[in-house]
C-alpha positions in Angstrom: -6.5 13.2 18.3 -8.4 11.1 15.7 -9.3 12.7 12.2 -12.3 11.4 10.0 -11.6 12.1 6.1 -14.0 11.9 2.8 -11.7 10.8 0.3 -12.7 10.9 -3.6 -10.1 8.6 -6.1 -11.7 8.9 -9.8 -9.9 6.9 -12.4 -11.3 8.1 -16.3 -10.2 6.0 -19.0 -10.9 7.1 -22.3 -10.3 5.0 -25.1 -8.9 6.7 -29.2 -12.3 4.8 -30.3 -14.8 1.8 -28.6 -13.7 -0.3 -26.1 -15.5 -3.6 -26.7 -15.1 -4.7 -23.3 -12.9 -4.3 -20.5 -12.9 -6.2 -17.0 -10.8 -4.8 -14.0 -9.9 -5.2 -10.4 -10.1 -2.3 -8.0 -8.5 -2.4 -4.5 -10.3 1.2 -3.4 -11.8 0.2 -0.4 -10.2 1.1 3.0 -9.2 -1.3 5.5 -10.9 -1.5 8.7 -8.2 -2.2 11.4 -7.9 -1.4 15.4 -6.4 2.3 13.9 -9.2 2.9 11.5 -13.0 2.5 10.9 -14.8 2.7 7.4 -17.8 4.4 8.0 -18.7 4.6 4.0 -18.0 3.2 0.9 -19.0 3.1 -2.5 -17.4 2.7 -6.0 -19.5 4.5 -9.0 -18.6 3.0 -12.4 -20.0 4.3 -15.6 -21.1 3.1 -18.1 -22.9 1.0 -15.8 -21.1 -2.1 -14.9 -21.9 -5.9 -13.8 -19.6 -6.2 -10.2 -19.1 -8.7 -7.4 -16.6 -8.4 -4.4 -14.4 -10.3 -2.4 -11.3 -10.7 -0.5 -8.1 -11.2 -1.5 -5.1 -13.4 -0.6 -3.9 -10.6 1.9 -6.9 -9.9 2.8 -7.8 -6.9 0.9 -11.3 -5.8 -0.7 -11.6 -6.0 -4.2 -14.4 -4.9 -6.4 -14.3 -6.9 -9.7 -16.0 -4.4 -12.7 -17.2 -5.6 -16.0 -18.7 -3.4 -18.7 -19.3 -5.7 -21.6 -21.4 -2.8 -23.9 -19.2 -0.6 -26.1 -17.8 2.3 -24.5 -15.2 5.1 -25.4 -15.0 6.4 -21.5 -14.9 4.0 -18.7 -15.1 5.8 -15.1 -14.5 4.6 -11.6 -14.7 6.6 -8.9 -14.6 5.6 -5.4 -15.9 7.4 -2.1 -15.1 6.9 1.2 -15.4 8.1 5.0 -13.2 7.1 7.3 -12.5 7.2 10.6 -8.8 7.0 11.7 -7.3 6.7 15.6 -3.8 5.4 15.4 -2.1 4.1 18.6 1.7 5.1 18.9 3.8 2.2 18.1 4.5 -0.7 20.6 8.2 -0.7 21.7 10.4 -3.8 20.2 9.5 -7.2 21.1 11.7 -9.5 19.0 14.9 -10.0 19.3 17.1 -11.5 16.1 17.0 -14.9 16.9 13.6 -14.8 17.3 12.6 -13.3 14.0 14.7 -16.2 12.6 12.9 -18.8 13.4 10.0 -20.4 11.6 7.5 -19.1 13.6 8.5 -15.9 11.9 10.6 -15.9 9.0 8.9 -19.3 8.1 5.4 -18.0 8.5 6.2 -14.6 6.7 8.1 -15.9 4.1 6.5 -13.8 1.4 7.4 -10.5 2.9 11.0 -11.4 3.1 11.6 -12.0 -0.8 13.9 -10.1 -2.9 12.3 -9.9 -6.5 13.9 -7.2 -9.0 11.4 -4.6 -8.0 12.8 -4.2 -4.3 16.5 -5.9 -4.5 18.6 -3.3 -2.7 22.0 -2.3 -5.0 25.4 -3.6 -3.3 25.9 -0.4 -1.4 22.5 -0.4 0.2 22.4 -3.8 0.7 26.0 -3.1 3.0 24.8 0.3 4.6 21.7 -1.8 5.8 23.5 -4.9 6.7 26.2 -2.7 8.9 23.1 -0.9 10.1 21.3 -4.3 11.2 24.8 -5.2 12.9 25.2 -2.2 15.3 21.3 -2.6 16.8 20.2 -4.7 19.4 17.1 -5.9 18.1 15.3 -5.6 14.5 12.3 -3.1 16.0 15.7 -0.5 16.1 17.7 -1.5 13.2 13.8 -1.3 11.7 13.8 2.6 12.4 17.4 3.3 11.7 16.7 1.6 8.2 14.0 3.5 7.5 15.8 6.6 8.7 18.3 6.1 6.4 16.1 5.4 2.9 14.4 8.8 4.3 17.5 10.8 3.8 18.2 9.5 0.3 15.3 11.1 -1.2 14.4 8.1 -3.8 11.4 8.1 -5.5 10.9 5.0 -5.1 11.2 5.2 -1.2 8.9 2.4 -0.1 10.5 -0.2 -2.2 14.0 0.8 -1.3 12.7 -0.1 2.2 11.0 -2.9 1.3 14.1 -4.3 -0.1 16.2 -3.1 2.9 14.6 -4.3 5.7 14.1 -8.1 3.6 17.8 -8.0 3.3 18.4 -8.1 7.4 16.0 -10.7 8.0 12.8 -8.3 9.3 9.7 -9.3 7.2 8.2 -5.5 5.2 5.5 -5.6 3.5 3.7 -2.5 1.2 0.6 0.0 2.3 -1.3 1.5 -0.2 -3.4 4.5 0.7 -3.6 8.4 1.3 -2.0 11.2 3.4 -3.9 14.6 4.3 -3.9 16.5 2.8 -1.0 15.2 -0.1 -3.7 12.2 -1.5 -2.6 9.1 -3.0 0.9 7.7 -0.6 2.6 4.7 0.1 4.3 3.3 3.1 5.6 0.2 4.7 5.1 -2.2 7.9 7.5 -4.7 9.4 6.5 -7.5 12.0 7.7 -7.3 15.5 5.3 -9.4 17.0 2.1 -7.3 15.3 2.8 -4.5 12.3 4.6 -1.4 12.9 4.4 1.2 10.0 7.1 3.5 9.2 6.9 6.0 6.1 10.0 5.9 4.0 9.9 9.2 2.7 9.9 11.3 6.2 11.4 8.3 8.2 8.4 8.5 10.6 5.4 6.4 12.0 1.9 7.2 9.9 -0.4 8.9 12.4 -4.1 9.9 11.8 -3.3 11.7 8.7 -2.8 8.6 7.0 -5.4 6.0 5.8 -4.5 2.4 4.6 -5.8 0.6 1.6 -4.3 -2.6 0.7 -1.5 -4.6 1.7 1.3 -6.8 -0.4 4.6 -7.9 -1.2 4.6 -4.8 -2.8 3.2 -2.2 -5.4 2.1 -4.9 -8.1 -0.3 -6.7 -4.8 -2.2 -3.5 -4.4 -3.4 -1.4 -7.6 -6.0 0.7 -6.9 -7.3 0.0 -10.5 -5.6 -2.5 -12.8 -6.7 -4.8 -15.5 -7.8 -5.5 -19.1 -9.9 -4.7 -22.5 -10.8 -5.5 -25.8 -10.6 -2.2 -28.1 -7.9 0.8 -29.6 -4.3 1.2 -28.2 -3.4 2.3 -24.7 -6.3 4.5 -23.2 -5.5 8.0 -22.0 -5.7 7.7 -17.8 -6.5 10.7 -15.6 -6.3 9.4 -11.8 -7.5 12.4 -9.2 -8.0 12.2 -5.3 -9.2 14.4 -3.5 -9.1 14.2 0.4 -10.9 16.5 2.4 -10.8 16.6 6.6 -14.0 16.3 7.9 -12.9 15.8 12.0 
């Protein structure tokens, strides 16, 4: 059954004096993808900004907001409708040589890197590895993975996966979005021929609770709101979302 969902994320800054200036990047926009449709969108900004868009390298939206006047409270708030039908997951395609050749590993090279922020510790690393050894093809080791950063209860569940499933060979890469009615959430997606999502912290696929946002190697790719500004210390930031069913 499909669900459509107004969502509402409002990012306030407010500054211990005048910001000068302050330019930043917002990734706020839903995607629109075979599983969901973005039927409205619009991103408010006070005081009133100058703003372009484009896409990114991954092919996200971005929204590019400059308020050059003096201002002591900068605020971005985005609304959207959307639309969400997800299709149950395709059964395994690839087997492991396949995902090692270049047609794979070469072309998703990016999604199979091990920087600091998902490098798995030495007994991960092993309990995936033995994991990846006992399945038949990366689609189950994929699930079993997943599975298995699920019951560990981590906070930082998505880039435990992340890490994990890079460690075996199986390109990952991160989902930013929501979850109804929870709000802001993050998952992951791994390639068997086309991306299969998988959230980390129940160990099952997203279905049409969940909404995607942006997509990258992982957290730093896809921040709702992120940049800089000329003015006092570190603002004070009060992020709320607010997700409400409408279908």
């Amino acid at each position: 059954m499909s669900m459509q969902f107004r969502i509402v994320h409002t990012t306030t800054f407010t500054y211990d004096g005048a910001a000068v200036a302050s330019y930043n990047q917002a990734r706020l926009s839903p995607l629109t993808t075979l599983d969901q449709i973005v039927v409205h969108h619009r991103i408010d900004v006070a005081p009133k900004p100058w703003t372009y868009e484009y896409k990114d390298y991954f092919g996200n939206e971005v929204t590019a907001i400059e308020v050059i006047e003096p201002h002591q409270v900068l605020k971005v708030s985005a609304t959207s409708t959307v639309q969400v039908d997800r299709k149950p997951g395709a059964a395994p395609v690839l087997t492991w040589e396949e995902t090692a050749q270049p047609g794979v590993a070469d072309r998703f090279v990016e999604f199979l890197g091990l920087p600091e922020l998902v490098a798995p510790d030495e007994e991960l690393a092993a309990r995936v590895k033995a994991i990846a050894a006992a399945a038949a093809v990366p689609g189950e080791a994929a699930v079993e993975i997943a599975r298995a950063i699920a019951d560990t209860a981590s906070p930082d569940s998505a880039h435990r996966l992340l890490g994990a499933l890079r460690t075996v060979g199986i390109p990952a890469r991160y989902v930013s979005g929501y979850v109804y009615p929870g709000g802001a959430h993050a998952w992951v997606e791994w390639w068997d021929d086309g991306w299969h999502g998988i959230d980390p912290a129940t160990g099952t696929e997203p279905d049409d609770a969940y909404v995607g946002v942006a997509t990258g190697r992982d957290q730093t790719d896809v921040k709702p709101l992120g940049g800089i500004y000329s003015g006092p210390a570190e603002p004070t930031v009060d992020v709320t979302v607010e997700m409400t069913r409408l279908a």
